[in-house]
C-alpha positions as CSV (number, residue, x, y, z in Angstrom):
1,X,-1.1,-12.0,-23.0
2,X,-4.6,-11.3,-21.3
3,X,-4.1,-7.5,-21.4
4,X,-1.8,-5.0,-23.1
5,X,-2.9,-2.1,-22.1
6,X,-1.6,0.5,-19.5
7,X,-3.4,1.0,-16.4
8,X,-6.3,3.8,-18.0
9,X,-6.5,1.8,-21.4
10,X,-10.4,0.3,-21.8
11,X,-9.9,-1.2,-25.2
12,X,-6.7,-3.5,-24.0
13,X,-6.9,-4.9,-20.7
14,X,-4.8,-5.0,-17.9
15,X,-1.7,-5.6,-18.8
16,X,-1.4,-9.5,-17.2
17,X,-0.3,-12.6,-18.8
18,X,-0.5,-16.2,-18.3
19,X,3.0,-18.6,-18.9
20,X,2.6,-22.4,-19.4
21,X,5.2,-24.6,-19.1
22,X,5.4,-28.0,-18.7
23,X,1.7,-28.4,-18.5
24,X,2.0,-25.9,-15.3
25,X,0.6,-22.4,-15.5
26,X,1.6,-19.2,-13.6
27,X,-0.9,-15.9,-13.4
28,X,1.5,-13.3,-13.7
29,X,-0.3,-9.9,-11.9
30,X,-3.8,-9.8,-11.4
31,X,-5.0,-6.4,-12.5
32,X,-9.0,-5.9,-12.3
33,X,-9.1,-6.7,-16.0
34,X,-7.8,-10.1,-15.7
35,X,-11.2,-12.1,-14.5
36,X,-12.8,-10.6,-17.7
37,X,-9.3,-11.6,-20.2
38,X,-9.4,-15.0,-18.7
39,X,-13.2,-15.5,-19.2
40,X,-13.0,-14.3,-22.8
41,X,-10.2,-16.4,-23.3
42,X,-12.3,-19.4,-21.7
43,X,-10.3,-19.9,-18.7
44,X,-11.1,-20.4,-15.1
45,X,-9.0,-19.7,-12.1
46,X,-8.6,-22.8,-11.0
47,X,-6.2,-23.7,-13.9
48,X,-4.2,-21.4,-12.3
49,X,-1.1,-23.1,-10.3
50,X,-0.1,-20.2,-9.3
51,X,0.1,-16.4,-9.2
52,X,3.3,-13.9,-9.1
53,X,2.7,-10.3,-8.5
54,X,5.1,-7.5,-9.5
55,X,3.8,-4.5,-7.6
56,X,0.7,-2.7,-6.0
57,X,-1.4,-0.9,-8.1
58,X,-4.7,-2.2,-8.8
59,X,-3.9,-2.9,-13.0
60,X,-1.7,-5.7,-11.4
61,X,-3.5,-6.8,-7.9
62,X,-7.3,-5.6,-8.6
63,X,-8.5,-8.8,-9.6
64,X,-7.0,-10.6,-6.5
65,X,-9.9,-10.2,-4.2
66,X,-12.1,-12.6,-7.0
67,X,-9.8,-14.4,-7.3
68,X,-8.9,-15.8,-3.4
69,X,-12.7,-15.8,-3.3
70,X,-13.1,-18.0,-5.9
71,X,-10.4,-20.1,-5.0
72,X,-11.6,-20.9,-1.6
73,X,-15.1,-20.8,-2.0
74,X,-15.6,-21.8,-5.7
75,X,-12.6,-24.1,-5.9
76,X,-12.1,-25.1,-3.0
77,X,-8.4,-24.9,-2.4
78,X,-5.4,-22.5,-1.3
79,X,-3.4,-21.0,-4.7
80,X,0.2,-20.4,-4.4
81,X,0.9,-16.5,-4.3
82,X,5.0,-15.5,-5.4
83,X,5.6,-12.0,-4.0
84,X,8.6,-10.2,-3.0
85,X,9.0,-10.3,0.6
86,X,8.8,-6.4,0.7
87,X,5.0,-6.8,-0.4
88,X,3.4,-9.0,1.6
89,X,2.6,-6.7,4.3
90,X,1.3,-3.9,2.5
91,X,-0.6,-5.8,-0.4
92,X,-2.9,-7.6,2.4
93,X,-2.9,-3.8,4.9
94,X,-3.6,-1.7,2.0
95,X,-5.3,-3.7,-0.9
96,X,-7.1,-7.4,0.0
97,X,-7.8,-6.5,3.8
98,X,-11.0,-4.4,3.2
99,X,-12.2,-6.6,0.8
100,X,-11.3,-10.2,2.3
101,X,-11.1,-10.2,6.3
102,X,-14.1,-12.2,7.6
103,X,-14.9,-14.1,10.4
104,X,-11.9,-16.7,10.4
105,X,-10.4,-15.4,8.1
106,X,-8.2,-12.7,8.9
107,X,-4.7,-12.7,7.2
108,X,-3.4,-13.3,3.5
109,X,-2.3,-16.9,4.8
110,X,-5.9,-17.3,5.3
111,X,-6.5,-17.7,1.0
112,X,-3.2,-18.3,-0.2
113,X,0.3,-19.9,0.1
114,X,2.4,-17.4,0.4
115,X,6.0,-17.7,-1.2
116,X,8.2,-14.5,-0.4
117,X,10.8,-14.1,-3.1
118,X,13.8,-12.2,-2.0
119,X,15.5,-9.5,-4.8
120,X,18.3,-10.5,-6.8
121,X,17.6,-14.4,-5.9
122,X,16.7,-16.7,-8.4
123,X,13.9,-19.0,-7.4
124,X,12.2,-22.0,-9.6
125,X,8.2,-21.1,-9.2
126,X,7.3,-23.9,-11.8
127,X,9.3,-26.7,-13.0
128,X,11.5,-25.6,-15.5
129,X,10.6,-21.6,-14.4
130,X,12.7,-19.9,-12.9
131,X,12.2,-15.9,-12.1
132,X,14.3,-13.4,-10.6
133,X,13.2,-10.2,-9.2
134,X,15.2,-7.1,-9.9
135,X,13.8,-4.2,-8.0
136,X,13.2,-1.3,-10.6
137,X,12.1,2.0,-10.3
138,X,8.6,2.9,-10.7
139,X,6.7,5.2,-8.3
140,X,9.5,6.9,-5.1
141,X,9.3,5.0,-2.1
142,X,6.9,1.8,-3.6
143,X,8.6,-1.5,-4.6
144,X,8.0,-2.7,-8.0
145,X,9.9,-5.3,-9.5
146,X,10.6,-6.5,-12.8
147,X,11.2,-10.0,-13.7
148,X,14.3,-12.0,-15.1
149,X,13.1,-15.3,-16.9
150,X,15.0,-18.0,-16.8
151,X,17.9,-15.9,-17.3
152,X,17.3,-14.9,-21.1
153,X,13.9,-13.2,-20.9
154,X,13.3,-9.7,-19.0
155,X,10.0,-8.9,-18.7
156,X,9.5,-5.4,-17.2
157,X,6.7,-4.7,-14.5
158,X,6.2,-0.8,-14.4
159,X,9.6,1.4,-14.6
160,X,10.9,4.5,-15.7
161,X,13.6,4.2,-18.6
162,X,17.0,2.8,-17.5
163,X,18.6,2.1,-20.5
164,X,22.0,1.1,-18.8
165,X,19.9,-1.5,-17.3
166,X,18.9,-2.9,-20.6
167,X,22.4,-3.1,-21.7
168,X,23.9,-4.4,-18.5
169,X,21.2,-7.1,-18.9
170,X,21.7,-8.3,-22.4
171,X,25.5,-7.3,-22.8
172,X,26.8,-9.2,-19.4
173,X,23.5,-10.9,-18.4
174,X,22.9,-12.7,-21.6
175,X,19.4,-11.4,-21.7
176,X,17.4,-11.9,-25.6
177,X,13.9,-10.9,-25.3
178,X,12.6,-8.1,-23.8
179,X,9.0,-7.6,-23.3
180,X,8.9,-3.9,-21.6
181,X,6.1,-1.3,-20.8
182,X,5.9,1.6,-23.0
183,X,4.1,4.9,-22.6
184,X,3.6,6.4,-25.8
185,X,3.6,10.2,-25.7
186,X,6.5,11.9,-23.2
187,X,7.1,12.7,-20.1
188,X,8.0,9.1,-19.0
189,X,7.8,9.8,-15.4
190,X,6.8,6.4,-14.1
191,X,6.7,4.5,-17.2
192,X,9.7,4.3,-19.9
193,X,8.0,6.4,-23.2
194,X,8.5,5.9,-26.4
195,X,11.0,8.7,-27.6
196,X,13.6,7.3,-24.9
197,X,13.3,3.8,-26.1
198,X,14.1,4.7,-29.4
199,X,17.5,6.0,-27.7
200,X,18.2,1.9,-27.4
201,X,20.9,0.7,-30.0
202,X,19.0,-0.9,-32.7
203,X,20.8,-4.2,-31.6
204,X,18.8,-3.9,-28.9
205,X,15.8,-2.4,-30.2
206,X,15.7,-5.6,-32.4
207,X,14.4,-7.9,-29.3
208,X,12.3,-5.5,-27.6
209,X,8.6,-5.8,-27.4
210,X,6.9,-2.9,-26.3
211,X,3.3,-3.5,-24.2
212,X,1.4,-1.6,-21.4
213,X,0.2,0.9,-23.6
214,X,-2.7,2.9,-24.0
215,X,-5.6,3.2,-26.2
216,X,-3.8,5.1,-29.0
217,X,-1.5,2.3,-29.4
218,X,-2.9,1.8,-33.2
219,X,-2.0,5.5,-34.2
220,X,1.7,4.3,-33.9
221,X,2.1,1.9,-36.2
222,X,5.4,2.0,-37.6
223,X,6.7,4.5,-35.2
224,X,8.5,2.3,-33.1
225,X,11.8,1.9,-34.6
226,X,13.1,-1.9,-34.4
227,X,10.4,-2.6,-31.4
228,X,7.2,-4.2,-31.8
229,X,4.3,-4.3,-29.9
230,X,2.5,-7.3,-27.7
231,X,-0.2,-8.6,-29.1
232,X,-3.3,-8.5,-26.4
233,X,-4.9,-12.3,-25.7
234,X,-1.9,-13.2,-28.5
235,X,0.2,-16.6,-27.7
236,X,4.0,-16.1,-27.7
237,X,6.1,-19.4,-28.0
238,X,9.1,-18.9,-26.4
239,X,12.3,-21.2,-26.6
240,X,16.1,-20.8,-25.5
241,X,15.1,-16.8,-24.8
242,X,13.7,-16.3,-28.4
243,X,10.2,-16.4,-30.2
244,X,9.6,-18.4,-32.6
């Protein structure tokens, strides 16, 4: 995990992570944190095979512009970029435009490859990773989509609380781990809080890790039911859609 934190937290970053497999390595969201995360963590971009973005908002995307300047000026070569088909449009008009047009280069094809991802279609983004997006709501009227991991994992981008969701994912989906953004004090109205979590049967609390939090997140220890909390810059091992 390079950051934890929600999108105001300053003592946990951004709330980005990185997944290896099979000596391969996907960025998942880009928030303006992550340069910072990944140079603590003593990582370069370029070890980067690729990067998947969930939504818009600058605590997933804000670290993009340093990183398609690195890439082709630094590194010296075009990363992949996984993004919904929905986004591509308005993540170059209304994010990386201002910061990235220049001379020749002019469009997001310019500094990366771009992969659209369709909803609800499974696609293999690394060998042995596969990710579906399931749209999910967030903020009205912008697409944000959460992520299903080769099958068994769901890991939420930002969304309200849709607790016939989580059923519906691990009763008919098969889904066993569930890594899902949490704010802490109520009114969830973006983000799923804590006191509707706790609403989750414990058999389902039991494989829920809670993360995009904010600073506070210590003063809560305890307080979470069944759930735990994600570790920032911690390394989570996963196998068959458990940790060990």
């Amino acid at each position: 995990m390079l950051g934890t934190g929600s999108a105001f937290a300053k003592t946990f970053y951004n709330n980005n992570a990185l997944l290896e497999i099979n000596g391969r390595t996907l960025l998942l969201d880009c928030g303006i944190t992550a340069p910072r995360a990944l140079y603590e963590l003593g990582k370069t971009f370029d070890e980067m095979d690729a990067v998947l973005i969930t939504h818009i908002h600058a605590d997933h995307v804000g670290g993009l512009e340093e990183f398609a300047f690195q890439m082709k000026f630094v590194y010296r070569r075009k990363p992949i970029l996984y993004i919904a088909d929905t986004l591509i449009e308005r993540l170059w008009e209304h994010t990386l435009k201002g910061g990235l047009q220049q001379d020749e280069n002019r469009t997001l094809d310019d500094y990366f490859e771009v992969h659209p991802l369709k909803e609800n279609q499974p696609a293999e983004l690394l060998p042995g990773l596969s990710v579906e997006l399931l749209r999910t709501p967030h903020i009205p009227n912008k697409a944000s989509y959460s992520l299903l991991l080769n099958e068994t994992f769901f890991y939420s981008a930002d969304m309200v609380f849709d607790g016939e969701l989580l059923e519906r994912l691990v009763s008919e989906r098969g889904v066993s781990l569930i890594f899902h953004d949490c704010q802490l004090h109520p009114p969830g109205v973006v983000h799923a809080d804590l006191p509707n979590l706790l609403t989750l049967p414990e058999r389902i609390q039991e494989i829920v890790y809670l993360m995009h939090y904010d600073d506070n997140q210590p003063e809560f220890a305890g307080r979470t039911g069944r759930m735990k909390f994600v570790e920032q810059h911690k390394v989570y091992r996963i196998e068959n859609g458990k940790l060990v």
